[in-house]
C-alpha positions in Angstrom: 13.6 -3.8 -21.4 14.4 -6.2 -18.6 11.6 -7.8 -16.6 11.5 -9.7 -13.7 8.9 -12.8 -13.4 7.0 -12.2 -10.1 4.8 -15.2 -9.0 2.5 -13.8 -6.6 -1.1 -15.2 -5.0 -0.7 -17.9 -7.6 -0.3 -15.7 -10.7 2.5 -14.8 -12.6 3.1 -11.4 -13.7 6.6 -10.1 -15.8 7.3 -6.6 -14.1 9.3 -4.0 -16.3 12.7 -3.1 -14.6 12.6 0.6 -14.4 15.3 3.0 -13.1 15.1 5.0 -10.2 19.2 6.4 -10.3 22.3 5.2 -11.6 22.1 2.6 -9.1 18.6 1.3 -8.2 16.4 -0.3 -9.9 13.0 -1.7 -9.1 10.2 -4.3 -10.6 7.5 -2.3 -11.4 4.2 -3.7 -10.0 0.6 -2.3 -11.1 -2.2 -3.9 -10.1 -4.4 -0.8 -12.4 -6.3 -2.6 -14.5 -5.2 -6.3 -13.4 -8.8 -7.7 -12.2 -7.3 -11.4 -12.2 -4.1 -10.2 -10.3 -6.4 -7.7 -7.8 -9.0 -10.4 -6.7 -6.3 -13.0 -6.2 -3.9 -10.5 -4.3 -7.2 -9.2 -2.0 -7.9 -12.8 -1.3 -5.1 -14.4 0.1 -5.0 -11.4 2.1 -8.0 -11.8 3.6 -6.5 -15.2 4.1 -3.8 -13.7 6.9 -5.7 -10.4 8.1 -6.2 -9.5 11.7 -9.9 -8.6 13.1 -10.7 -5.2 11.7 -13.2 -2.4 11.4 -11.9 -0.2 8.3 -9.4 -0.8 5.8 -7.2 2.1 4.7 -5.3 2.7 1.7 -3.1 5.8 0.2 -4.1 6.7 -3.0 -3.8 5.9 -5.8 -2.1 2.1 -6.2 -3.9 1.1 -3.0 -7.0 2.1 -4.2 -7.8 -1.0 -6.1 -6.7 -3.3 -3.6 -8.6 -2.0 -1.0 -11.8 -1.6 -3.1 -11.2 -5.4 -3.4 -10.5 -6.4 -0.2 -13.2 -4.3 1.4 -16.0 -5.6 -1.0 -14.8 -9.7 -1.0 -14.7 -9.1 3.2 -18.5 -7.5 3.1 -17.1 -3.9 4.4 -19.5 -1.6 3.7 -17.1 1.3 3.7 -13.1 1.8 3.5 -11.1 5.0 4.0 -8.6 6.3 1.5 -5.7 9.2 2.3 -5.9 11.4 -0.8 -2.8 13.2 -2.3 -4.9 16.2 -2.5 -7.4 17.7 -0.3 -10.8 17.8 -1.9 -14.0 20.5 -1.4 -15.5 18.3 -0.3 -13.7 16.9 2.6 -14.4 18.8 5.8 -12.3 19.0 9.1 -9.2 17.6 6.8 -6.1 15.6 8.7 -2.9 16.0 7.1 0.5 14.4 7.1 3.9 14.7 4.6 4.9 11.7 3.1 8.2 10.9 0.7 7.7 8.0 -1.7 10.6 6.2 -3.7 8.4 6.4 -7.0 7.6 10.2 -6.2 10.5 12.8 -6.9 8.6 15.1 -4.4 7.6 15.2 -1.1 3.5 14.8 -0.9 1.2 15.5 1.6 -1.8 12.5 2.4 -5.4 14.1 3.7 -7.6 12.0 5.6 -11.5 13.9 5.7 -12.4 14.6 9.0 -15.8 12.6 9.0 -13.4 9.6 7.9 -11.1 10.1 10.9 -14.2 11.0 13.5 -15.0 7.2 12.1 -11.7 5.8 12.9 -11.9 6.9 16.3 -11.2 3.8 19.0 -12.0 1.8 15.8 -9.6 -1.1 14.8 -7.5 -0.5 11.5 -5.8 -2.2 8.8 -3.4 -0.2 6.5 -3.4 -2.2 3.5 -1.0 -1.0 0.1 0.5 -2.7 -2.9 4.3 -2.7 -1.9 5.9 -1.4 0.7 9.3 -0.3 0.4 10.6 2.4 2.3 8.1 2.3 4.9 7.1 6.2 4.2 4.0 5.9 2.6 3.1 3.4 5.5 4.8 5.9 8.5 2.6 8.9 6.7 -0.7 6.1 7.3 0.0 5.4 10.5 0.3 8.8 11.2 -3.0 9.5 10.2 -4.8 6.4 11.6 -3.2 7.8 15.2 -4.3 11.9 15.0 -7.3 10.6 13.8 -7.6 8.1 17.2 -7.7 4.6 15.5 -6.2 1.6 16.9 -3.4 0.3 14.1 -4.1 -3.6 14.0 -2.3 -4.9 10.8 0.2 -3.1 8.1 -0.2 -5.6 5.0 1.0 -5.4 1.1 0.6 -7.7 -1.7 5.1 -7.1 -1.5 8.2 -6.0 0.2 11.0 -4.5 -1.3 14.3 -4.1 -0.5 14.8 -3.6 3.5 10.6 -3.9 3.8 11.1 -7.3 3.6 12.9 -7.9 7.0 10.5 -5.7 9.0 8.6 -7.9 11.4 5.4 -5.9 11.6 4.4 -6.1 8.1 2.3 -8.8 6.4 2.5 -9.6 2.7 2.2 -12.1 0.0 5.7 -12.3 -1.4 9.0 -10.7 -1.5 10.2 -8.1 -4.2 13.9 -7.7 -5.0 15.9 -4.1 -5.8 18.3 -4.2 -8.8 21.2 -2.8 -9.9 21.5 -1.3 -13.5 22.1 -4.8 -15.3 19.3 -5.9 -13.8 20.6 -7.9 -11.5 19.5 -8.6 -8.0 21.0 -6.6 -5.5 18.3 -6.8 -2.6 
């Protein structure tokens, strides 16, 4: 298998090449598990974050990176969009999101006690990569019914046309390939 050395928040990390057609590939990044790579992404984006009230994060990738960023800024609480509403959640906000990792289209639920906090309350939508910009769209469509004020969009990457967007901050840059593995964007 083909892998692609990332260099990223001073780390170095070989991503598997994995195929997403007959024409696109992509670097697959997982911060699961990483500790090293999750504490060293978190900081240095704490390093370029705007003034914020709550962090929020779709699950499940996100989830560590917010976790991280949340406890190294002293946040005693961050939100997370789940891919399934829970019995819990009460009052549930709902939006469709299409992911290039996820063959199907998804829905994100926000519980309404999270939202009723997000209301006139500055937020940062944090992720691992953005790519497409759906996952991020279906966010930012959440963070508005629910009545928050968007402040920051920030990933530890960009892929492929992410990385030309001007409203998105992030560590470093992560190429799309081609079936030989080759760099194609």
């Amino acid at each position: 298998m083909n892998t692609y050395p990332l260099q990223v928040a001073g780390l170095t990390r070989h991503l598997p090449i994995c195929r997403v057609n007959d024409n696109l590939y992509i670097g697959a990044f997982v911060i699961f598990g990483d500790c090293e790579l999750t504490q060293a992404c978190a900081s240095e984006l704490l390093r370029k974050a705007p003034a914020y009230d709550y962090l929020i994060t779709a699950e499940s990738k996100g989830i560590p990176l917010a976790y991280e960023m949340a406890r190294q800024h002293g946040d005693s609480k961050w939100m997370l969009a789940r891919k399934g509403a829970k019995l819990y959640m009460q009052d549930i906000v709902s939006v469709e999101v299409k992911s290039i990792t996820t063959a199907a289209v998804q829905r994100l639920y926000l519980d309404g006690n999270d939202a009723a906090m997000m209301k006139g309350k500055r937020i940062l939508i944090v992720d691992d990569v953005i790519s497409t910009g759906e996952s991020l769209a279906a966010l930012e469509a959440l963070v508005n019914q629910a009545g928050g004020e968007i402040v920051g969009r920030m990933a530890i990457l960009a892929e492929g046309e992410a990385q030309h967007r001007g409203d998105i901050i992030y560590l470093e840059d992560l190429p799309l390939f081609n079936s030989k593995g080759e760099i194609i964007g």
